[in-house]
GUPA-445367 format. One record per atom (N, C-alpha, C, CB): x, y, z. Coordinates in steps of 0.05 Angstrom, whole numbers, plus 5000, padded with zeros to 4 digits. Glycine has a CB too. Example, Ala and Ser with C-alpha at 12.3 -4.5 7.8 and 13.67 -1.06 7.14 Angstrom:
2
526448865156
524649105156
526449345156
522649115181
525749555142
527349795143
525850015157
528249885114
END
This chain:
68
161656731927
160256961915
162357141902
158557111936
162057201876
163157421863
163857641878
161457501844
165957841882
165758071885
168158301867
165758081915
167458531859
168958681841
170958751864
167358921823
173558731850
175858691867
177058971860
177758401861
178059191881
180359361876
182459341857
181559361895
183459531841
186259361832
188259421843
187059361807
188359521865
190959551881
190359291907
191259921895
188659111900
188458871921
187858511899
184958971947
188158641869
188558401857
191058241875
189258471825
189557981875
191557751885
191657591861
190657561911
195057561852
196657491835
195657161826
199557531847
194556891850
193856671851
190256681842
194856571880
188956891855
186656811852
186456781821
184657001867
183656751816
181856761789
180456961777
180056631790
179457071765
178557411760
176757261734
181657721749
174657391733
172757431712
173257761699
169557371726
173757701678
175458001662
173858111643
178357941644
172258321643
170758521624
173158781613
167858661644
173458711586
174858791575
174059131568
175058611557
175059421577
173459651566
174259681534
173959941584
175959671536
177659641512
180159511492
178059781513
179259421474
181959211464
184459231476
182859251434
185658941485
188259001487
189758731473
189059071519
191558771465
193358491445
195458481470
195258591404
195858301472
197858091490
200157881472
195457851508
201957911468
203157711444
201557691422
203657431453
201257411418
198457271396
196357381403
197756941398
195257431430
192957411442
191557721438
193457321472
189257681427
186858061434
184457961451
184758261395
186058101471
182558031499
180858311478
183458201557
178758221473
177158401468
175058431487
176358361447
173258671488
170758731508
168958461495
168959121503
166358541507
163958311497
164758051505
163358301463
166757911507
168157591498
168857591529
171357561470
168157331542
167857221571
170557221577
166356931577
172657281591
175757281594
175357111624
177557661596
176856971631
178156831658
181056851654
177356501663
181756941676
185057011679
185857011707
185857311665
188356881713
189756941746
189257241751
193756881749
189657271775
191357501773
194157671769
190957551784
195357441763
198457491753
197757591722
200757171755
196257441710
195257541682
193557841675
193557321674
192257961699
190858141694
192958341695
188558161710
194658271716
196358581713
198558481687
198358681751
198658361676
200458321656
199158391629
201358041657
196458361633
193858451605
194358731607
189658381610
194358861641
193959161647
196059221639
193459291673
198459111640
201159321625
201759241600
204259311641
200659091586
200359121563
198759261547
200358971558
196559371565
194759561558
196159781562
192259551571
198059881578
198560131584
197560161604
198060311569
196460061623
195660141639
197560041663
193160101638
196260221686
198760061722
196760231743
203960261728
197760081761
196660181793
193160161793
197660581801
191560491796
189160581796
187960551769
189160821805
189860601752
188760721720
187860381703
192360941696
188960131714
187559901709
184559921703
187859731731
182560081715
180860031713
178460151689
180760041733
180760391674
180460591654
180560271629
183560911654
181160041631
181359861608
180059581622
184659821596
180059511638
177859331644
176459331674
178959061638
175159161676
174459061711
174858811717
171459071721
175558741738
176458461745
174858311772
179858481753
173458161765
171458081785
172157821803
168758041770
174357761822
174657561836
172557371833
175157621858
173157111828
170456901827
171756611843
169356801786
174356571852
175956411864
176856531885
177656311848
END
């Protein structure tokens, strides 16, 4: 079962279903909102600091819903 995960308890191995609040570009890559994202969690906090974001404030640019 799904559950919306903390981001001070993202685990780096699991899987995350990623709702984007707002654009973020990654290298090549733009996670945009609307568009279905799957990502580790080594990748979400790597989306989040490329967003500008860290720690609590992760969640001011997306949500990350453990599904693994």
């Amino acid at each position: 079962m799904a559950t919306t995960t903390p981001t001070t308890s993202i685990d780096p191995t699991a899987i995350y279903r990623v709702d984007m609040i707002r654009p973020v570009r990654r290298g090549a890559v733009l996670y945009r909102p609307g568009v279905a994202h799957q990502m580790t969690g080594a990748m979400v906090l790597d989306v989040a600091a490329a967003g500008g974001a860290s720690g609590s404030d992760i969640a001011d640019l997306m949500t990350a819903t453990r599904i693994e």
